[in-house]
N, C-alpha and C positions, 0 to 999 in steps of 0.2 A: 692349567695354562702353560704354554711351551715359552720359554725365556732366550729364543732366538732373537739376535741383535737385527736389529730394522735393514734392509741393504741402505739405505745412507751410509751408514757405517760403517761398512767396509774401504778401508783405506786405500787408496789409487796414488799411482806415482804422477806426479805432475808431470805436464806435457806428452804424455802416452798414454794415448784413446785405448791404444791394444796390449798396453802391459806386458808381459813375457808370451803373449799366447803366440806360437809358432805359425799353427795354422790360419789363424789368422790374419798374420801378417804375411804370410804366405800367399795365400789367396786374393788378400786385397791389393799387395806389392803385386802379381802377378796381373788381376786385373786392369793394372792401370796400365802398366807394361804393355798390355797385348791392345786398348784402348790407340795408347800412344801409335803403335804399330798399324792399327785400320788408320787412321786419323789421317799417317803419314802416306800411308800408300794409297788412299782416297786422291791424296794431292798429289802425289807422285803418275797419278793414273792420266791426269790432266794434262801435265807436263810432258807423257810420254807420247802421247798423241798428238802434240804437236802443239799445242795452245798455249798461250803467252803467260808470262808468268802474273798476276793479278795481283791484285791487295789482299784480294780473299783466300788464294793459294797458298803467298808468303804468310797469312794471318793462319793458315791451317797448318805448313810447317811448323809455325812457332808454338803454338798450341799442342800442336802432338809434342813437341821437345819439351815443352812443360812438362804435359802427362808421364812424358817419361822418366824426367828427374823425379819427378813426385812417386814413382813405382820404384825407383831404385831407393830413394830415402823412407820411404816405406820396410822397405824389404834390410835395408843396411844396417837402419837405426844409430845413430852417430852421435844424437842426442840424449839417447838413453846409456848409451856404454861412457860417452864423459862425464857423466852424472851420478852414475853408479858408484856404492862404499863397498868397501871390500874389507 
C-alpha cells in the first residue's frame, strides 16, 4: 500500500485560487484582459456608427471596465504580496 497523503491535504494559501502558478495567472489575467477588450469594442462599434448612446451600451462599457480591473488584479496580485512572510 502507498502512503501518499489524500489531496485534501495539500495546504492552499487563502484567498488564492492560483497560488504562485505563473502561468496561470498569466493566462487567466490575460483572458479577461482581452474579454474586457471584445466587450468594449462591441460597444464602441455602436457608438461609432453613429447610434445613441443606450443603457445597454453604457451597461457594456461598464462591464468590460469590470473585466478589465478583474484581469489586471489577477495578473498584479496585491492580495497575495501583502500577505506574504518573509
Amino acid at each position: 500500500m502507498s502512503a501518499s497523503p489524500p489531496p485534501d491535504s495539500v495546504p492552499k494559501r487563502a484567498g488564492q485560487p492560483f497560488g504562485s502558478c505563473w502561468s496561470c495567472r498569466i493566462l487567466s489575467g490575460g483572458g479577461l484582459l482581452l474579454g474586457a477588450a471584445y466587450v468594449y469594442l462591441a460597444a464602441r462599434k455602436v457608438l461609432r456608427q453613429g447610434g445613441p448612446a443606450s443603457v445597454g451600451t453604457v451597461a457594456q462599457i461598464a462591464f468590460a471596465t469590470g473585466l478589465g480591473a478583474w484581469g489586471i488584479v489577477v495578473l498584479v496580485d496585491p492580495v497575495g504580496k501583502s500577505h506574504r512572510k518573509t
